[in-house]
VODRENDO-268627 format. One record per residue (C-alpha): x, y, z. Coordinates in steps of 0.001 Angstrom, whole numbers, plus 500000, padded with zeros to 6 digits. Example, Ala and Ser with C-alpha at 12.3 -4.5 7.8 and 13.67 -1.06 7.14 Angstrom:
<rs>
R      x      y      z
R 512300 495500 507800
R 513670 498940 507140
</rs>
This chain:
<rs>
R      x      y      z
R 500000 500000 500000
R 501469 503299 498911
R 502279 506071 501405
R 499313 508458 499875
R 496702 505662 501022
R 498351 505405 504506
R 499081 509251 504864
R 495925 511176 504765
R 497514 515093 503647
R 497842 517506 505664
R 498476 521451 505295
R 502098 522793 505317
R 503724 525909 505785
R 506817 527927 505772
R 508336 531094 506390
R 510402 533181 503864
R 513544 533731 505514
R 515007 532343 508689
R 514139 535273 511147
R 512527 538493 511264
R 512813 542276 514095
R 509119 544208 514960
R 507415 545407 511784
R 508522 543240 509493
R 505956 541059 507201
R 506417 537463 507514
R 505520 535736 504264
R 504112 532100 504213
R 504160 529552 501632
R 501516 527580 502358
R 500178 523897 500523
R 497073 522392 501077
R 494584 520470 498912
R 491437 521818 501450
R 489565 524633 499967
R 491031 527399 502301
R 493698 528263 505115
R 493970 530769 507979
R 497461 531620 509780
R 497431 533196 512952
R 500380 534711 515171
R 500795 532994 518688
R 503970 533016 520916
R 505815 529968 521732
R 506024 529259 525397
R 506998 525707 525978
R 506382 522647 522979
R 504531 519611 524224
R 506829 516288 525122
R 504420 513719 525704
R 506674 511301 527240
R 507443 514044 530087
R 504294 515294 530506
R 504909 518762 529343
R 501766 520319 527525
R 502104 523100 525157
R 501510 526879 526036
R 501039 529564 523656
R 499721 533256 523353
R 497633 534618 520877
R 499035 537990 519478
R 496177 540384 519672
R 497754 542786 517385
R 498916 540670 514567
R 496247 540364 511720
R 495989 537137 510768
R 495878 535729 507339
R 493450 533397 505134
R 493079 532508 501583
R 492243 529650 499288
R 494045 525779 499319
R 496452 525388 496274
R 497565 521693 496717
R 501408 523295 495699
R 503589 521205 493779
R 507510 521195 494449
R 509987 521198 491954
R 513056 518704 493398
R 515968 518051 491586
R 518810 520906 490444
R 519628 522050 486835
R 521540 525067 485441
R 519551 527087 483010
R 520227 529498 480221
R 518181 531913 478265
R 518794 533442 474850
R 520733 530547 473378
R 519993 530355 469430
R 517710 527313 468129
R 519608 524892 466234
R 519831 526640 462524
R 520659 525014 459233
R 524363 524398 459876
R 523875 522163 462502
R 525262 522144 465500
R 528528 520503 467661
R 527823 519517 471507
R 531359 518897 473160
R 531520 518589 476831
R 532718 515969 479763
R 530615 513918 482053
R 530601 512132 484780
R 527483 509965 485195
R 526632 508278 488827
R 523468 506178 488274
R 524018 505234 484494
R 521446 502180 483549
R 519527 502515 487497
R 516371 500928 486388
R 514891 503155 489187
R 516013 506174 487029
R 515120 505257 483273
R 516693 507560 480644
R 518999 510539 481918
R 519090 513937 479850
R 523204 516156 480567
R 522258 518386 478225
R 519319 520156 476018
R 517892 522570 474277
R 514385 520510 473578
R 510888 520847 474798
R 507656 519752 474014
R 509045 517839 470349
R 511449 520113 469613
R 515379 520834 470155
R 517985 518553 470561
R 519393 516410 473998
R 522675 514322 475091
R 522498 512458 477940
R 522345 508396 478920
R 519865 505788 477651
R 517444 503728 480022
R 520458 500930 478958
R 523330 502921 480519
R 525153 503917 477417
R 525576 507537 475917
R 522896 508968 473350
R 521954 511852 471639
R 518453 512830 469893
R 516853 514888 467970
R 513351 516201 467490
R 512378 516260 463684
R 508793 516923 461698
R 508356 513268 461478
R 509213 512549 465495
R 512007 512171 467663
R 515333 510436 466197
R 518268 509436 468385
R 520767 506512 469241
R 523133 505048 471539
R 526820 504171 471425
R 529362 501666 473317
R 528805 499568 476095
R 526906 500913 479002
R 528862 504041 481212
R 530541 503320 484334
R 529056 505537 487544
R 531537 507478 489000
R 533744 507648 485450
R 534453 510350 483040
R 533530 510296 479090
R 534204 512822 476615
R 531098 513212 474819
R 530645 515044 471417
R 527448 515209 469042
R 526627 516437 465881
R 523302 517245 465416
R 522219 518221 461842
R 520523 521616 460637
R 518982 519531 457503
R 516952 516622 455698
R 519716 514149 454985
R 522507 514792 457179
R 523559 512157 459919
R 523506 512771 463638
R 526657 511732 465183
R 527978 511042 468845
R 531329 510268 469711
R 532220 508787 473408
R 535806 508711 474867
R 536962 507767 477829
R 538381 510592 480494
R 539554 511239 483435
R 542620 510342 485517
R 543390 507629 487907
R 542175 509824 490576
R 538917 511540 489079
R 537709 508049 488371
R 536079 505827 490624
R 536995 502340 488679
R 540469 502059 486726
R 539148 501096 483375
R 540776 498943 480485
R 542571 500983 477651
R 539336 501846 474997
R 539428 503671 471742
R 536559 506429 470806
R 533353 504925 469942
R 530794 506514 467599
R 527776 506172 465697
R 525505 508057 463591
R 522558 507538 462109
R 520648 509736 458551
R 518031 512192 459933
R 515507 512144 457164
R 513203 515475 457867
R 513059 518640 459188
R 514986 519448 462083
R 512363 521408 464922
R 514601 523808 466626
R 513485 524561 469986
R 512315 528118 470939
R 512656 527707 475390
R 515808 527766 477603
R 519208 525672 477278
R 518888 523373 479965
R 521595 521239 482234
R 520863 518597 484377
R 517578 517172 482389
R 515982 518021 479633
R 512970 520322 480186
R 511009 521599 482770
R 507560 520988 484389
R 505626 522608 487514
R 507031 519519 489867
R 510713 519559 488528
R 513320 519084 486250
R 512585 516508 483411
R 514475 513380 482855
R 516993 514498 485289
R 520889 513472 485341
R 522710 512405 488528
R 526035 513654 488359
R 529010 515556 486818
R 528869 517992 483782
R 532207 519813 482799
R 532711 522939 480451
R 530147 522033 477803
R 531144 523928 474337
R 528086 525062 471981
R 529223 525419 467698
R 527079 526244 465441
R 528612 524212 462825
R 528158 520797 462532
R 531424 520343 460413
R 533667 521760 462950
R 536874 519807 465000
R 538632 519788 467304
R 539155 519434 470985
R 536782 521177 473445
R 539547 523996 473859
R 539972 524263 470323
R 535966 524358 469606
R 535903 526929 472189
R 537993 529395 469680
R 535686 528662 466873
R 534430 531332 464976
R 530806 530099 465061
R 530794 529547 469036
R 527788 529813 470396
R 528790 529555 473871
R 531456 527984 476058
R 531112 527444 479782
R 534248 527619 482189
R 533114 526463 485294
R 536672 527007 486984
R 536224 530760 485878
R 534565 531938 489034
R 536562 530213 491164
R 539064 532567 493493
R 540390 533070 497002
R 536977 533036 498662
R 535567 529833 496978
R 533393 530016 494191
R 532353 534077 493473
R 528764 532644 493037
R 527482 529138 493190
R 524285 529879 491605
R 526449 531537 488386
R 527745 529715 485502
R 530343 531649 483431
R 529981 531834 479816
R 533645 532383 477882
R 533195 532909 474564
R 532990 536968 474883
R 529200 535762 473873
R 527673 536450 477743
R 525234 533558 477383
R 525509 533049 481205
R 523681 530447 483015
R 522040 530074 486400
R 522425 526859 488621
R 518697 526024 490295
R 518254 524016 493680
R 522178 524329 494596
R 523541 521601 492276
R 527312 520807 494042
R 530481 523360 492945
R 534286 523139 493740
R 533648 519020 492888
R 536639 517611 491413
R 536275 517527 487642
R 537978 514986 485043
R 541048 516428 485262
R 541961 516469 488798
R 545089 514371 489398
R 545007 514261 493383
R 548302 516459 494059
R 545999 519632 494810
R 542890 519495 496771
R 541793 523009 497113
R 539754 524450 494291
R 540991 527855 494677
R 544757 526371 493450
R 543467 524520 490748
R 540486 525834 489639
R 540524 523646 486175
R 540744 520885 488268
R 537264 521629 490118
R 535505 522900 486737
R 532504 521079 487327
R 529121 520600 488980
R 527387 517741 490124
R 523452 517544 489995
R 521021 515501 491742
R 517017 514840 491047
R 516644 515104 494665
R 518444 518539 495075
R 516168 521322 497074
R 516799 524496 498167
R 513689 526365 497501
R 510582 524499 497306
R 509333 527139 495003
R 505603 527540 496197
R 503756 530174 495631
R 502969 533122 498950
R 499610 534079 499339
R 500029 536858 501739
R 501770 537092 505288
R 501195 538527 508474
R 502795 541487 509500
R 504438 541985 512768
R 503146 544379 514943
R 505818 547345 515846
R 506144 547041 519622
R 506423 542623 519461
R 508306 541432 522438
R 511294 539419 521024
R 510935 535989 521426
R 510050 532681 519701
R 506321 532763 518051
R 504617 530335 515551
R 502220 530707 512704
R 499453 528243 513284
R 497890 526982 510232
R 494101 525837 510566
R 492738 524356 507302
R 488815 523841 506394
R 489817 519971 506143
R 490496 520092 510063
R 494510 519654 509660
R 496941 521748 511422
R 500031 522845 511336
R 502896 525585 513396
R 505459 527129 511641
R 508152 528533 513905
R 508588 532021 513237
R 511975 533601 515364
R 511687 537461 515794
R 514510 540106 517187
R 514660 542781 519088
R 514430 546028 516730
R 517959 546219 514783
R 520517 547613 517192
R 518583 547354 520214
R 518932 545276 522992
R 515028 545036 524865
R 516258 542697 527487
R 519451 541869 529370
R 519846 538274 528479
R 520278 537089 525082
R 519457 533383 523914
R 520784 532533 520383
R 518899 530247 518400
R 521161 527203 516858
R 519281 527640 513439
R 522162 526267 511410
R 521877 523044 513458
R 517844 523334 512714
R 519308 523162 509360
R 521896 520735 509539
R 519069 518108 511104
R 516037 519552 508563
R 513941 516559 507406
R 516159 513835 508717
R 514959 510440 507668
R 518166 508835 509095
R 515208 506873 511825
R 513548 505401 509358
R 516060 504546 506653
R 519654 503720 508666
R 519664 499851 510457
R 522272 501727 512649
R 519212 503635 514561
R 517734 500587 515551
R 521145 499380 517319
R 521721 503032 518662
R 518272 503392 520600
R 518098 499646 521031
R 514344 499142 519969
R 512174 499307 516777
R 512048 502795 515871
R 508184 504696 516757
R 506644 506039 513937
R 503501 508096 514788
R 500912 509384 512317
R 503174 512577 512055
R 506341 510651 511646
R 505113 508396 508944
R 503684 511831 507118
R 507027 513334 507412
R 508564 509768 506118
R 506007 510237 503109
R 507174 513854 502007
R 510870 512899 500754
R 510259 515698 497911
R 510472 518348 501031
R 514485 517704 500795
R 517211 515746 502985
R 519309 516873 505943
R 523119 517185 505864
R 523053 513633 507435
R 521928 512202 504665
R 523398 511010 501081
R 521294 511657 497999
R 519969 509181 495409
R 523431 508647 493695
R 525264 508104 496977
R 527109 511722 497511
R 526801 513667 500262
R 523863 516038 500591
R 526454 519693 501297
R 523691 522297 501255
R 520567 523322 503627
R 517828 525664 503132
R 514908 526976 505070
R 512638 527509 502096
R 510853 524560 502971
R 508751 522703 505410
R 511273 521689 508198
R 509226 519067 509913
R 512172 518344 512404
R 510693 521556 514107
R 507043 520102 514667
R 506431 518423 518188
R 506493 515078 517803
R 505768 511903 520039
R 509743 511164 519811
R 512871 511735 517985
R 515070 508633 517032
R 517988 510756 518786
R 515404 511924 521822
R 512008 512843 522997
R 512993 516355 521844
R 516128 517245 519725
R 517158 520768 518380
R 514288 523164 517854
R 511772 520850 520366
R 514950 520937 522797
R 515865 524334 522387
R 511942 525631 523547
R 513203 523532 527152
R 515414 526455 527760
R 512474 528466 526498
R 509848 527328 529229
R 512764 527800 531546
R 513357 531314 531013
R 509383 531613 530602
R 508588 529934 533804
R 511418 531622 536332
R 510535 535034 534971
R 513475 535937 533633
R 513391 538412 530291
R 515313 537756 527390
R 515618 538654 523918
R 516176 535974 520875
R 518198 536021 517838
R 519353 533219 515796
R 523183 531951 514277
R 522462 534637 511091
R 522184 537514 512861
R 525523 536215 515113
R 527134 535804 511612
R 526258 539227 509788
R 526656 541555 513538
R 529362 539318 515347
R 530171 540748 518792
R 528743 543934 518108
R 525797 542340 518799
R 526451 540507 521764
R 527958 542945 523469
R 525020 544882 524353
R 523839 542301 526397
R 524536 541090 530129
R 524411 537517 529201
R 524483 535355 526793
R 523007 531788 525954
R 523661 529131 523514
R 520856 526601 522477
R 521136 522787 523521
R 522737 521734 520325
R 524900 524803 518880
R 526727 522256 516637
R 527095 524254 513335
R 529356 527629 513338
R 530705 529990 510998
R 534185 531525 511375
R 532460 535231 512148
R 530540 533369 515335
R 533186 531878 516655
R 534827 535088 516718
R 532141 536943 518050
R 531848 534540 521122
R 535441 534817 521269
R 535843 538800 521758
R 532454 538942 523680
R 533756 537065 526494
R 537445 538410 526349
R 535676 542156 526375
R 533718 541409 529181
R 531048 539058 528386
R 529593 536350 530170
R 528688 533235 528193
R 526435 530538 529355
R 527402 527167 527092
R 523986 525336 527770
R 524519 522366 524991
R 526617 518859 524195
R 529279 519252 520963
R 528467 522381 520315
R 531028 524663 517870
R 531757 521419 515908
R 531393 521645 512057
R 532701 524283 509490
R 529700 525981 508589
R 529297 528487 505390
R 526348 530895 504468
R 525790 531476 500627
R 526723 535335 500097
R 524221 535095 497792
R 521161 533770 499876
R 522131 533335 503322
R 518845 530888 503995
R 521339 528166 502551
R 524092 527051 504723
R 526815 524711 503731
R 529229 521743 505402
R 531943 519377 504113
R 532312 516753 506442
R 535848 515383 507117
R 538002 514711 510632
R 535096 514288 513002
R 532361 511921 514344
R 530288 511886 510887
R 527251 510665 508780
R 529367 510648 505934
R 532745 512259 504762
R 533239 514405 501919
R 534724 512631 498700
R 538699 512986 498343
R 539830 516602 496834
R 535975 518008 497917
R 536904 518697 501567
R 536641 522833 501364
R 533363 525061 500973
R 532358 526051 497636
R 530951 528985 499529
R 534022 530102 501082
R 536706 528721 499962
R 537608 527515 503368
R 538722 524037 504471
R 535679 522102 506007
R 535522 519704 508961
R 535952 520367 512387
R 536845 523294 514108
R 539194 521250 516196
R 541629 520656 513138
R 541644 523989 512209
R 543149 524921 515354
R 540008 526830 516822
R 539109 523596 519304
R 535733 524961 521206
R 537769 524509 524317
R 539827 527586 524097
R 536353 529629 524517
R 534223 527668 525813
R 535878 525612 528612
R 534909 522178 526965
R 534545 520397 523966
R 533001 517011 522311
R 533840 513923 523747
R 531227 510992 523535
R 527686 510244 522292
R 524931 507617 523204
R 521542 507118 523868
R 519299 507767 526457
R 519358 504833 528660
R 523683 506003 528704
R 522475 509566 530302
R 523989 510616 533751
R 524077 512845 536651
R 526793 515439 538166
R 528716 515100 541270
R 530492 517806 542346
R 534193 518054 541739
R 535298 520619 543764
R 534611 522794 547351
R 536550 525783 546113
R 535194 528389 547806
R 535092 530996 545458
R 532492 528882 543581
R 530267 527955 546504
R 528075 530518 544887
R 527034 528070 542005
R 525521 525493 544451
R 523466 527242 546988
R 520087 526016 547266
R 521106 523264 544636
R 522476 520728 547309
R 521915 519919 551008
R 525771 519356 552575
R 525788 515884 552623
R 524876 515710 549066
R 527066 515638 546247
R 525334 514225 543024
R 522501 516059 541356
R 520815 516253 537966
R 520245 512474 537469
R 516573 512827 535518
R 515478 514425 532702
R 513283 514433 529380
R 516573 512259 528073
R 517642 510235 531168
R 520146 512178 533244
R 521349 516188 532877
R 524918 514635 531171
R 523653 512976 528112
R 522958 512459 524439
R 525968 514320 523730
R 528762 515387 525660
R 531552 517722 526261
R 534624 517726 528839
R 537092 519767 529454
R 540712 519408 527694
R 544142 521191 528624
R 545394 519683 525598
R 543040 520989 523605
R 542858 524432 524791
R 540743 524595 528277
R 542251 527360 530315
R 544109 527085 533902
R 542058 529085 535264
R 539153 527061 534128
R 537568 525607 537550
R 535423 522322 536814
R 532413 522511 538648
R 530877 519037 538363
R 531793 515812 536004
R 528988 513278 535270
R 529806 509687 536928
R 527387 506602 535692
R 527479 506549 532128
R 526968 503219 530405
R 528969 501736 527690
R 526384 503064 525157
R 527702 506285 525895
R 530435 505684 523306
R 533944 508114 522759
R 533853 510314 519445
R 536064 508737 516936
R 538384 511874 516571
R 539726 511367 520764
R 541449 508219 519540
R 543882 507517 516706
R 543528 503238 516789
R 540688 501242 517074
R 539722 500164 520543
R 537177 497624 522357
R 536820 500349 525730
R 534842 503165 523714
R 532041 503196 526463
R 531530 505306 529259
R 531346 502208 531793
R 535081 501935 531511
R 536372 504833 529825
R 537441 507815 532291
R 537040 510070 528927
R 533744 509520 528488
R 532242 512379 531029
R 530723 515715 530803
R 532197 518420 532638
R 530265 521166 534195
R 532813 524277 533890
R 533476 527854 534473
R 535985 530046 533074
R 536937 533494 534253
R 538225 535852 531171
R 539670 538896 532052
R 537984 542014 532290
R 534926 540869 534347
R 534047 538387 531311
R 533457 534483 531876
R 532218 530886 530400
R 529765 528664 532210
R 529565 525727 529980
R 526972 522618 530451
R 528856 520155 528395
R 525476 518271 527609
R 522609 518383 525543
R 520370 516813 527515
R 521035 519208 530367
R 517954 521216 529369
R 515742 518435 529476
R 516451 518118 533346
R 515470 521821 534092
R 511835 521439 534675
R 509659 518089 536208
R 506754 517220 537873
R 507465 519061 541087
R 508873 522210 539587
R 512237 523270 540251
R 514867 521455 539833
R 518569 521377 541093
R 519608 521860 537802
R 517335 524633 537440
R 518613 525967 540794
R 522390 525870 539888
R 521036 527128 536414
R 519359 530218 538233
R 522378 530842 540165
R 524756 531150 536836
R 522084 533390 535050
R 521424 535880 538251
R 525400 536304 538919
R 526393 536869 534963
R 523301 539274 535245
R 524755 541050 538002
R 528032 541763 537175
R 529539 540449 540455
R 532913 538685 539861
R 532307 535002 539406
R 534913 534014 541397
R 534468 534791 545176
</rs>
């Protein structure tokens, strides 16, 4: 039974951009096959997590407007391609297509025919691309239908061909394609046998029907759900003649005098990565520039990388490709029908658009507002770990990896929400994910239904991960009273410490995993100026993260070094964004325990969660404990949503790796089990005592830092550390020892009696 017979639909939303200050209009894209919609502004007070009986509570905002209109069931359009406008139709001399490419899912049954190149649509223009069979083809539309054929033996994924076709401009000439093999040792995925060129050609017999519509890579035409006939993987410098008697190399064809167009995709590549990944360069003086759709993959290794350099901005010929994907999304493309505008004097904080459609289905769209720009309204601040919202977006690693099973030790729950998230693939993939062909899924958007950030019954990593974990800290600050302003990682990036620095105090979310280079340094100076810094997550500061200068709603990792979901193919490990190498922050010398006290140590489920027992009677820190411990007492914090306050993920602290002298370690978790396993980059050989049962290293440290100049670090060292803030009977310790941090940094007292 197919998923749209088990899934009844539901209406969707989302949000134009990733945040928004007092004033602004929020814009929703909203998809629903019931005959209307209404979207009304309410503020986000706590999420519900059934399993700890937490209930949801949420404000209506009186003076926000809200919005209605009709249902348009919206289609999405997955899958990248690069178009270009204002390329000539084929005219009577013909035409010679010359490029590389490097297919990954020749022959997939799953896939059918596969369409490089084209300048065709609705039974007209011309295509090259891969038959249903695997092997290379090229077609033709003509007055009397379509003519094409095939050549050689079927393509090998992951190998380069040089591809060349002649298609004729009249009655009575032949079509020709020619396929060689490319590439070097290290471009290709297989070494191949020695072959010679291989060509064929077959007498086109009426009139050639030039097509009128865009020049298309990546498939060959368009429709309103996607790309057409789609191609999974690499296209390289394609060349465009029109003359269908011309030779010569691709360089050579380039410096025709009847060029149409030919495309340098090393051309925009400099210092700071590629100038713009959604640009494709035309070189032939002819400015028949192209536009990449969806975020297709740049600064890939192209045919003629050879291993010896493996940064694009050294070797830019080396990297003149991109790779596409039918399941690429960065912009699910649907259409607004209005938006509610945000009233002027809106209290910062977390809110929600809650979508009510006439079929009875629901659905809240997290909507993250400011303070007005260059105010502070409050003297805390608690930034909102959006690129990790990212990073995690649409997950499906519960349902498709066997590893989850063995990671949470039981069948994974599916409620009716989780198996409608499982039956909207076409809403994108997370960065923890591969796509179709087996690469790495590099880019992230937020111009699409994240249903990560919907309550949910549970995660496969938690009851509540991320966003749902991040609204703990929420309710906290809610509950105690305690005012406080919200921003998220993209307003960190563009302001840096400029922006923190008109604040108290600052907090992280549970799960800060994914940073730029510009947040890191804004913690950095904030809490060596004078800031105080409240670490409240588990491996937080972790991956290389890059915003697209062009459209900073995308984000982009290369994974490489750390504890991973995948790891970037060899020669691919920097940012086509920036330029910059990817990975961890740790091997780039900016470890998060020089700043923040602690860093990543060990992962595990649940069931490995533990408590704190305090690790030291320093006096000049018996501020953090009162009211948190009687004086027999020494352990504290051993329930939460997600087992104990040290869990999930955790950090410790590190001289080696950068965690000051004066750093004083409050508290270190004791009673981890051996599912609580070591990250993989603590250890250089394989070992059977990764668990925290018998491995000292596996421990979160509770730590404070004094900086100079009044500034300081209190870092958590665990994600699950805001999941023990609240229960049944109120307060907490945690929460006390929580309270105590927040009220000193507040008050500006030193933090070290």
């Amino acid at each position: 039974m197919g998923d749209e017979a088990t899934v009844p639909p539901r209406v969707l939303g989302y949000t134009d951009r990733v945040s928004y200050r007092p004033g602004d209009t929020v814009a929703l894209q909203v998809s629903t096959g019931a005959e209307h919609w209404r979207g009304e502004l309410v503020r986000l007070l706590a999420l519900e997590i059934p399993s700890a009986g937490v209930r949801r509570r949420a404000e209506n905002v009186t003076g926000a407007v809200p919005v209605s209109a009709r249902g348009i069931d919206q289609p999405t359009a997955l899958g990248s391609y690069a178009r270009f406008d204002g390329i000539p139709p084929i005219g009577k001399d013909g035409l010679v297509v010359a490029l590389a490419f490097m297919p990954t899912t020749p022959g997939d049954p799953a896939f059918g025919p596969q369409v490089a190149i084209a300048h065709a649509a609705d039974g007209t223009g011309w295509w090259v691309g891969v038959g249903s069979d695997g092997r290379a083809c090229a077609g033709v539309c003509t007055t009397s239908g379509p003519v094409s054929l095939a050549v050689g033996a079927p393509l090998a994924a992951g190998c380069w061909v040089e591809v060349r076709a002649v298609i004729p401009g009249r009655p009575g000439e032949r079509l020709r394609i020619e396929v060689t093999p490319a590439g070097t040792f290290a471009s290709n995925r297989f070494v191949r046998a020695p072959c010679d060129t291989v060509a064929a050609s077959v007498v086109v017999g009426a009139q050639v029907v030039p097509a009128r519509g865009p020049l298309l890579w990546g498939c060959r035409s368009l429709r309103p759900d996607g790309p057409e006939l789609s191609f999974d993987g690499r296209i390289e410098n394609p060349v465009i003649v029109a003359d269908a008697a011309a030779t010569g190399s691709r360089g050579e064809l380039a410096e025709h005098l009847a060029v149409v167009a030919a495309w340098d995709l090393g051309a925009d590549i400099g210092a700071g990565g590629v100038a713009a990944t959604t640009r494709i360069t035309d070189v032939s003086g002819h400015g028949r520039h192209g536009a990449a759709v969806q975020h297709p993959h740049r600064a890939v290794t192209a045919s003629s990388w050879c291993g010896d350099v493996t940064d694009a901005r050294f070797a830019p010929a080396e990297y003149a490709a991109i790779h596409f994907h039918r399941d690429d999304l960065t912009d699910c493309g649907w259409l607004s029908q209005g938006g509610i505008a945000l009233p002027d004097d809106l209290r910062s904080g977390v809110y929600a658009v809650r979508l009510t459609a006439s079929d009875h289905t629901t659905d809240l769209v997290p909507v993250f507002v400011g303070p007005p720009e260059g105010t502070a309204t409050a003297p805390l601040l608690l930034v909102l770990p959006t690129n990790s919202y990212l990073a995690y977006a649409n997950d499906h690693v519960g349902v498709d990896s066997p590893r989850t099973q063995v990671w949470s030790q039981q069948v994974p729950t599916l409620d009716d929400f989780e198996l409608f998230r499982n039956a909207r693939r076409e809403l994108g993939l997370s960065l923890y994910e591969v796509h179709g062909d087996g690469s790495p899924v590099f880019y992230s958007s937020w111009r699409r239904p994240i249903l990560t950030m919907r309550e949910r019954a549970y995660d496969h990593n938690a009851p509540v991960w991320q966003f749902t974990g991040d609204m703990q800290i929420v309710d906290w600050l809610e509950r105690t009273g305690r005012p406080y302003d919200v921003v998220t990682d993209l307003e960190l990036h563009r302001e840096g410490a400029s922006l923190l620095s008109r604040y108290a105090a600052v907090l992280t979310g549970s799960h800060p995993e994914y940073a730029s280079g510009p947040m890191l340094d804004a913690y950095e100076r904030y809490v060596s100026t004078g800031g105080r810094l409240l670490y409240l997550g588990g491996n937080g500061m972790y991956w290389v993260t890059g915003f697209d200068p062009d459209d900073e709603q995308v984000i982009e990792i290369r994974r490489w070094g750390g504890t991973q979901a995948w790891c970037a193919d060899p020669g691919e490990y920097h940012l086509s964004f920036t330029g910059e190498p990817g990975g961890i922050w740790r091997f780039r010398g900016r470890a998060p325990q020089k700043t923040f006290g602690v860093g990543f140590v060990a992962a595990g489920n649940p069931g490995a969660s533990a408590g704190y027992r305090r690790a030291t009677d320093d006096p000049r820190v018996g501020w953090v404990f009162e009211g948190v411990l009687d004086a027999s007492e020494r352990d504290f914090g051993r329930y939460g949503v997600a087992g104990g306050a040290a869990g999930l993920e955790i950090d410790s602290a590190s001289p080696l790796l950068g965690t000051s002298a004066d750093a004083v370690v409050l508290a270190t978790s004791v009673g981890h089990g051996d599912d609580m396993l070591e990250a993989r980059e603590n250890f250089n050989m394989t070992s059977r005592v990764l668990g925290g049962a018998r491995n000292p290293r596996v421990r979160s440290d509770l730590v404070l830092v004094p900086r100079s100049g009044g500034g300081a670090v209190f870092s958590t060292g665990s994600i699950a550390f805001a999941g023990a803030l609240g229960g049944a009977g109120g307060e907490t310790s945690v929460s006390r020892l929580l309270g105590n941090v927040v009220d000193r940094f507040l008050s500006g007292a030193p933090v070290l009696d």
